[in-house]
C-alpha positions as a Python dict, from the first residue, in 0.01 Angstrom:
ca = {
    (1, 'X'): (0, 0, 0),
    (2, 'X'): (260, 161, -179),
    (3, 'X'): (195, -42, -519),
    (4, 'X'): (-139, 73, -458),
    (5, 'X'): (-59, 446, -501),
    (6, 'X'): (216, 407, -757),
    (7, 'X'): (-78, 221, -951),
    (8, 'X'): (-331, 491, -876),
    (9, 'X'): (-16, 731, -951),
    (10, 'X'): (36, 546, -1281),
    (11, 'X'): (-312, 544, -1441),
    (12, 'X'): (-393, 926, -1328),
    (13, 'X'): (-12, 1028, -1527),
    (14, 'X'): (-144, 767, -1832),
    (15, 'X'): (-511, 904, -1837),
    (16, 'X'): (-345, 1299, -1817),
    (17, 'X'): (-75, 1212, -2093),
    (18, 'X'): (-413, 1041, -2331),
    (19, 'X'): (-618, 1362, -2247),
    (20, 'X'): (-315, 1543, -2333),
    (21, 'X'): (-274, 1382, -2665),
    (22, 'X'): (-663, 1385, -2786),
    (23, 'X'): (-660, 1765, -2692),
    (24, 'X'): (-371, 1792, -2960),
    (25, 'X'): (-512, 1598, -3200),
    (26, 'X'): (-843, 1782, -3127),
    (27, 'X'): (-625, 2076, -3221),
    (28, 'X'): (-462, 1982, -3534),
    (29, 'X'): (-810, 1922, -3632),
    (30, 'X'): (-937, 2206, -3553),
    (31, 'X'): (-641, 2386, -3733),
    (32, 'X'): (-635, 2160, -4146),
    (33, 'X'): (-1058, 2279, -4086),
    (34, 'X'): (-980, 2617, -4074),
    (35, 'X'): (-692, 2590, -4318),
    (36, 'X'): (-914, 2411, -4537),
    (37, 'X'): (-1188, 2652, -4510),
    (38, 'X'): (-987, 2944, -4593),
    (39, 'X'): (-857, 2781, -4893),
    (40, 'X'): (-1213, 2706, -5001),
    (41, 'X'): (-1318, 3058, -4939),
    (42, 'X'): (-1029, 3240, -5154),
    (43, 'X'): (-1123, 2993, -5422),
    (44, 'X'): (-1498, 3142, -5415),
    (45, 'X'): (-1380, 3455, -5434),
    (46, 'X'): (-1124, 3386, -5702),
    (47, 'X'): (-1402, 3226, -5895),
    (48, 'X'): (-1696, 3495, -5846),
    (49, 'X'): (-1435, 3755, -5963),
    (50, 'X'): (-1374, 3585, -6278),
    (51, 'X'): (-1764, 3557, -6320),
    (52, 'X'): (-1833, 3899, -6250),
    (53, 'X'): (-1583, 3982, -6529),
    (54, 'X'): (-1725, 3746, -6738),
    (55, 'X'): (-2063, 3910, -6676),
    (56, 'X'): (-1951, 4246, -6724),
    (57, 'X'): (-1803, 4180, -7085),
    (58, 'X'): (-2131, 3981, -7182),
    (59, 'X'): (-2325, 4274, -7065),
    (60, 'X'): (-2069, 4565, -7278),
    (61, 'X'): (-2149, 4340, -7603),
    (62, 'X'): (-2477, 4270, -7559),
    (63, 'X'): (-2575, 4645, -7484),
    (64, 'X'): (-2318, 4763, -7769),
    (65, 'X'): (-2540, 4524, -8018),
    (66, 'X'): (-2836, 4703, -7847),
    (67, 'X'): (-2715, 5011, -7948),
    (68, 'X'): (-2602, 4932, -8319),
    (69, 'X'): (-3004, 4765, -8342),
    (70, 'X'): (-3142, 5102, -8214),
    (71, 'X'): (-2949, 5325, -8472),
    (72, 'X'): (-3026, 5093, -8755),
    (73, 'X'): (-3416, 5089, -8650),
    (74, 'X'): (-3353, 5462, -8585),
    (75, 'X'): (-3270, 5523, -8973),
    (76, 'X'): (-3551, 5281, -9080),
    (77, 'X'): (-3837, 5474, -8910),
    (78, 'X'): (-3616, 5782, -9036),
    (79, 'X'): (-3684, 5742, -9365),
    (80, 'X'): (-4066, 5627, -9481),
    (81, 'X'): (-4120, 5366, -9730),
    (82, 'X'): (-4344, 5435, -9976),
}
């Protein structure tokens, strides 16, 4: 009887001690995800900053050749040909 409840004893301490170590696993998981994730989302950001800067110097040149196009068409229609 008593082999029978150090058994019973045995496997409920072993099954504890394997929930135990899945939860922790589980866990470390859980944690490289999130670590992961927040790397991946600073690298977004990173990225759409340089883009936006990118964008925002394409746009000053391309509306600075605008303007040089509208004062040069200005001074055509300025002065008629005859």
């Amino acid at each position: 009887m008593i082999e029978v409840l150090a058994a019973v004893a045995g496997a409920g301490i072993t099954a504890a001690a394997m929930g135990l170590g899945g939860f922790s696993r589980r866990n470390d998981e859980a944690r490289t995800a999130v670590i992961r994730l927040t790397t991946s989302v600073e690298h977004i950001a990173t990225q759409l900053e340089v883009i936006h800067t990118d964008m925002r110097d394409a746009n000053r040149e391309t509306f600075s050749r605008l303007n040089l196009v509208e004062q040069r068409l200005a001074k055509l229609e300025a002065h008629p040909h005859p």
